[in-house]
Residue frames relative to the residue before (quaternion, step in Angstrom):
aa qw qx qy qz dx dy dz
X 1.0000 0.0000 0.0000 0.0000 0.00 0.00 0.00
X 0.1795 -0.7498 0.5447 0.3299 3.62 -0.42 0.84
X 0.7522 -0.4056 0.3195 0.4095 3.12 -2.13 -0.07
X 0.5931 0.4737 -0.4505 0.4700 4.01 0.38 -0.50
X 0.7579 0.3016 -0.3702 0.4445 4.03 0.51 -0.15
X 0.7082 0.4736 -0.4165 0.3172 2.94 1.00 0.89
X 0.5083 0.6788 -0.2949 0.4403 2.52 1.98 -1.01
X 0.6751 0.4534 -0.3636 0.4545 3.94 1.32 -0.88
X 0.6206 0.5570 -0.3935 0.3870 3.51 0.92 -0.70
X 0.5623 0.4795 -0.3784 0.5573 3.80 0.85 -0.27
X 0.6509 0.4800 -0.3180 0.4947 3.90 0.61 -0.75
X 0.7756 0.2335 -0.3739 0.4518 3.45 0.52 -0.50
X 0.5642 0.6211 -0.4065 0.3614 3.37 0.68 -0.31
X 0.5972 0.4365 -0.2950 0.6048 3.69 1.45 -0.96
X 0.6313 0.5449 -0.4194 0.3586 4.00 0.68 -0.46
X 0.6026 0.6138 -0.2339 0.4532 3.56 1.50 -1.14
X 0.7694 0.3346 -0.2253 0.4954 3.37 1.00 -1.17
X 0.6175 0.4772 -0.3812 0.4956 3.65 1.00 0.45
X 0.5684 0.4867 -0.5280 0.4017 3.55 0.89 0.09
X 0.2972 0.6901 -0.5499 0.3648 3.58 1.02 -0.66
X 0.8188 0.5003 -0.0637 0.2741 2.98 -0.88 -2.13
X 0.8226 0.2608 -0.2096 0.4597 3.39 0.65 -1.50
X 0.5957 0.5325 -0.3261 0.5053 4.11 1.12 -0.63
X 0.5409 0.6830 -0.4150 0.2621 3.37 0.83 -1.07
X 0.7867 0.3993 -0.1764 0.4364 3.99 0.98 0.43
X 0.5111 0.5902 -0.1206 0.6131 2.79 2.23 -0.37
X 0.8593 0.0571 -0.0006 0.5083 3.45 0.65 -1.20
X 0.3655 -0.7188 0.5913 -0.0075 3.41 -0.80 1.49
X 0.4297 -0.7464 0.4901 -0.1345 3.38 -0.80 1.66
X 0.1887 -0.8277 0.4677 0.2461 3.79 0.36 0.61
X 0.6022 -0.4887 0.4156 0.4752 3.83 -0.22 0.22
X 0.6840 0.5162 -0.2737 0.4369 3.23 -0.08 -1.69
X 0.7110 0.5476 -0.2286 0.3772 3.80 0.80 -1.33
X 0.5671 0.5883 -0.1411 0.5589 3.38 1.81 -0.66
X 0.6318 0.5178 -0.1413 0.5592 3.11 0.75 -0.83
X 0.8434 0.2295 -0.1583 0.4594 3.52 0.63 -0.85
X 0.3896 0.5836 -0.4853 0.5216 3.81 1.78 0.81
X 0.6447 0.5241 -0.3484 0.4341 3.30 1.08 -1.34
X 0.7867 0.4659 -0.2676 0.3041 3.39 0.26 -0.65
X 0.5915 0.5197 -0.2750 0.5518 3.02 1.73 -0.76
X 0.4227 0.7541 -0.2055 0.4588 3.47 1.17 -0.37
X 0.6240 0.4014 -0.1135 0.6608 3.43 1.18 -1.73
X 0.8187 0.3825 -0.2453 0.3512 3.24 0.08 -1.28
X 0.4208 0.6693 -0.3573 0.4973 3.69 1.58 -0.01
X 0.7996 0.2846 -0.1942 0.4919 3.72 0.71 -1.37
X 0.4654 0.6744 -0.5182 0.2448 3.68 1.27 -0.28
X 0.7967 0.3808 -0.1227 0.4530 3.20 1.31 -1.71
X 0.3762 0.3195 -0.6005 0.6291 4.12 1.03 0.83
X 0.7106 0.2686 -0.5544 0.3400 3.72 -0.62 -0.58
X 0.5823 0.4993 -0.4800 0.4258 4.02 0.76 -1.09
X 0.7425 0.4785 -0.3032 0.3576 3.51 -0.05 -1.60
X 0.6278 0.6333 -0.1885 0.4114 3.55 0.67 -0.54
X 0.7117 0.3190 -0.0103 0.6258 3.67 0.88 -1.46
X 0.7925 0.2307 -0.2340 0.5138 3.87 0.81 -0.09
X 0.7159 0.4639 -0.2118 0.4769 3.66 1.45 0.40
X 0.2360 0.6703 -0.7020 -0.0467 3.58 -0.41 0.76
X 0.8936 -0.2406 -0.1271 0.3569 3.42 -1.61 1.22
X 0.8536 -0.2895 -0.0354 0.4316 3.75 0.43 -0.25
X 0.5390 0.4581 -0.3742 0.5997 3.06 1.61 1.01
X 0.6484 -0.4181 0.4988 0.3949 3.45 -1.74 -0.16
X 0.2634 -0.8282 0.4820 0.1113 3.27 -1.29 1.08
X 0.6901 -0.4910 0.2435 0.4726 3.27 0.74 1.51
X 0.7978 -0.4085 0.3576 0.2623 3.41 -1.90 0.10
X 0.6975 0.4112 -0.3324 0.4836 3.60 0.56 -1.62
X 0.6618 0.5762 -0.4438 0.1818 3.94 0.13 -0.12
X 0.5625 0.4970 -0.2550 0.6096 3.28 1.44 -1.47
X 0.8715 0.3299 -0.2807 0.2301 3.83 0.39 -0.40
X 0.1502 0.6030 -0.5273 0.5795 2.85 2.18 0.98
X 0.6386 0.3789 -0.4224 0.5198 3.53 -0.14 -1.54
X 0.8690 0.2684 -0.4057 0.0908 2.92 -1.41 -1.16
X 0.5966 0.4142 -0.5383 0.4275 3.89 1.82 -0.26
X 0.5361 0.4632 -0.5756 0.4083 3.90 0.60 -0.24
X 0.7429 0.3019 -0.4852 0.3485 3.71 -0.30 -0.59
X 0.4897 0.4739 -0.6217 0.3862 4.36 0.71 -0.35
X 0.7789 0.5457 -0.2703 0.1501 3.45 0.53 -1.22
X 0.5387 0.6223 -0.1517 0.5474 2.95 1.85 -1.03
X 0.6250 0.3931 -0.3451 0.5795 3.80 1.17 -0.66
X 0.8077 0.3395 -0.2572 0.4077 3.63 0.34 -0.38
X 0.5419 -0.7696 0.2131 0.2619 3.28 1.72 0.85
X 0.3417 0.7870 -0.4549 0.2385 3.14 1.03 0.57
X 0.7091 -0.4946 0.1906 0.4649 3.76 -0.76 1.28
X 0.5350 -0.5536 0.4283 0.4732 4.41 -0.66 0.44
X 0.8298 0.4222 -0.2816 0.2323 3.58 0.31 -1.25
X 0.4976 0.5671 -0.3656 0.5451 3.16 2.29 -0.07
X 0.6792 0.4207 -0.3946 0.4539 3.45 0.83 -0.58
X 0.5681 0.6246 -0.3868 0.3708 4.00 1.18 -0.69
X 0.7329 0.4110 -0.0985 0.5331 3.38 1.34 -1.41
X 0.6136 0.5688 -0.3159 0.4474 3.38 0.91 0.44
X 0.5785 0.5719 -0.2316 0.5335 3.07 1.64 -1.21
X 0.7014 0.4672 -0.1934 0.5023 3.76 0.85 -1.39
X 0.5614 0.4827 -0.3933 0.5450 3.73 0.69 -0.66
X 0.6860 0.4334 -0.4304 0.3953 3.73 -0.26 -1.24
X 0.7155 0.3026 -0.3216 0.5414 3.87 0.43 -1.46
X 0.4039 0.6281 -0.5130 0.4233 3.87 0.32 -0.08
X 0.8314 0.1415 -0.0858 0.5305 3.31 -0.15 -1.49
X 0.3359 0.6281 -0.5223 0.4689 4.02 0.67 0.92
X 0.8843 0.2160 -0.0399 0.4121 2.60 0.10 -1.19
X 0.6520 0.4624 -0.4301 0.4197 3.37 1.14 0.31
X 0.5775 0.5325 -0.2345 0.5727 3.41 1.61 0.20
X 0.2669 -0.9281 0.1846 0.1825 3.50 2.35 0.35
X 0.0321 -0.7871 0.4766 -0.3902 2.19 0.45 2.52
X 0.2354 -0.9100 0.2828 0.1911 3.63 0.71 0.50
């Protein structure tokens, strides 16, 4: 990636997080409209966390991954501390696949 696509990607990213701040008195948000970012929002990271954990380049990525995910997300829903839920996730597909689970 050269340096001008980054240099713009930092610029818009800092432009995005300043409209907040500077509109935030100007422009009025309907609830309902809130309500449906947030969700879209959720439903945005379901499918990088889905598309991610059940894809490697243009095929399925075998068992031990999704069942990393799915013990980080039990763990993560029942709030257990991140680096237990980080080191849980990696252990589980760890010892999958070392027991050749693909």
């Amino acid at each position: 990636m050269s340096l001008l696509a980054i240099v713009l990607l930092a610029a818009g990213t800092y432009a995005f997080r300043l409209i907040g701040p500077v509109f935030q008195h100007r422009l009025q948000i309907p609830d309902r409209m809130q309500r449906l970012l947030s969700v879209a929002a959720v439903v945005l990271l379901v499918a990088l966390v889905a598309t991610a954990a059940l894809t490697e380049g243009h095929g399925f990525a075998g068992w031990a991954r999704p069942s990393g995910v799915l013990v980080g997300g039990v763990l993560a829903i029942r709030r257990a501390p991140f680096p237990l839920v980080v080191i849980a996730a990696a252990a589980t597909t760890a010892v999958l696949r070392l027991c050749g689970v693909p």
